[in-house]
C-alpha positions in Angstrom: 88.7 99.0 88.7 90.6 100.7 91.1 94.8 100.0 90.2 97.6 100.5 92.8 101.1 100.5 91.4 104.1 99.4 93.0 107.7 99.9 92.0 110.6 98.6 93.8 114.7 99.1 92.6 113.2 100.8 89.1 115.2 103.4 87.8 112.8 106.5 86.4 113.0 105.4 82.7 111.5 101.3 83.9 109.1 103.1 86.1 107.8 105.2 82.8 107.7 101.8 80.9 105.9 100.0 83.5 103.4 102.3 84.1 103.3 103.1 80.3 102.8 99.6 79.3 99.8 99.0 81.7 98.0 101.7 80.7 98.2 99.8 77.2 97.6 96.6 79.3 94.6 97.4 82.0 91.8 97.4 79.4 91.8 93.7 78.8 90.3 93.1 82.0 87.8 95.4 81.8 86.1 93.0 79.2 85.4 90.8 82.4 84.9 92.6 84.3 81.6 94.3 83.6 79.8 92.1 85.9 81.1 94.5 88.8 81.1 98.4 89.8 84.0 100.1 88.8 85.3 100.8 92.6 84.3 97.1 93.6 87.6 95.5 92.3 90.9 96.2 93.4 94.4 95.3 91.4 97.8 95.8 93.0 100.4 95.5 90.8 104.3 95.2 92.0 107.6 95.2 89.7 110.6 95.4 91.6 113.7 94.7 89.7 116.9 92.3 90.8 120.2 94.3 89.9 122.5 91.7 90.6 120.4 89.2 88.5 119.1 91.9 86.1 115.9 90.5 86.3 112.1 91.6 87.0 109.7 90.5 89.2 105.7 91.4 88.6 103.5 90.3 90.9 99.5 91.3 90.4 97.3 91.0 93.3 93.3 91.5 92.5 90.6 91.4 95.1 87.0 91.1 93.6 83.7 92.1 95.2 82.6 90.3 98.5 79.5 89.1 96.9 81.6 87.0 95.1 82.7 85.0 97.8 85.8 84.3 96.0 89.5 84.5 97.1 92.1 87.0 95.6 93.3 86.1 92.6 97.4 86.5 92.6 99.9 86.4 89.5 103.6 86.2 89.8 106.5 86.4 86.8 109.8 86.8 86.7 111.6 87.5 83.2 115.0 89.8 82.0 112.2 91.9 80.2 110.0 93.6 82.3 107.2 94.3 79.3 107.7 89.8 78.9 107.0 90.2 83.0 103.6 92.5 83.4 102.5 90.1 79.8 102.7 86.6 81.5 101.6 88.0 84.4 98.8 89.7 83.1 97.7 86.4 81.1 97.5 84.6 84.3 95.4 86.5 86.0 93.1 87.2 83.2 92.6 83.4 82.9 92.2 82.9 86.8 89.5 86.2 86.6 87.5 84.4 83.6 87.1 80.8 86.0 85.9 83.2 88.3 83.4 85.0 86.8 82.3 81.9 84.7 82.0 80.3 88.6 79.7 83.1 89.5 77.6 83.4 86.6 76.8 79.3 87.2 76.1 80.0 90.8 73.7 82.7 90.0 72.4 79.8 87.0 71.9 77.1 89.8 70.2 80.2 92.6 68.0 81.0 89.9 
């Protein structure tokens, strides 16, 4: 899986966590992911933080292979935690991922 990080209004320290915190994050989707090449699937991932409402905003963006024939799959969160943030985000798009790949697998059921 190819990642692309984004960091808007972080200060060095929140960029460290971010980016810390995903490394500990990225391997769930690996587990369904396995269907696919590693370079054929594509996650942005965006935090940009609100000063005046010292809040975060994470926003994960993943395209999956063309043979698929599925559209991106996009997560948004907003939370005073940026961890909470990249977590809820992270468990929506895992969930949206798995009714993909469940999708597929019953298409390739009813090709076969």
């Amino acid at each position: 899986m190819q990642v692309n990080t984004f960091a808007k209004h972080l200060t060095d320290i929140e960029k460290d966590l971010f980016e810390d915190y995903l490394s500990k994050k990225l391997p769930q989707f690996e587990k369904f992911l396995t269907h696919f090449d590693a370079d054929e699937v594509k996650l942005n991932i965006t935090a940009e933080k609100f000063t005046r409402k010292d809040a975060y905003k994470v926003e994960m963006f993943m395209e999956l292979p063309k043979a698929v024939k599925h559209k991106p799959l996009y997560s948004s969160e907003d939370s005073r935690d940026l961890r909470k943030a990249v977590e809820f985000a992270k468990d929506k798009l895992i969930d949206q991922v798995k009714k993909a790949v469940e999708k597929m697998q019953r298409q390739h059921l009813h090709a076969a």
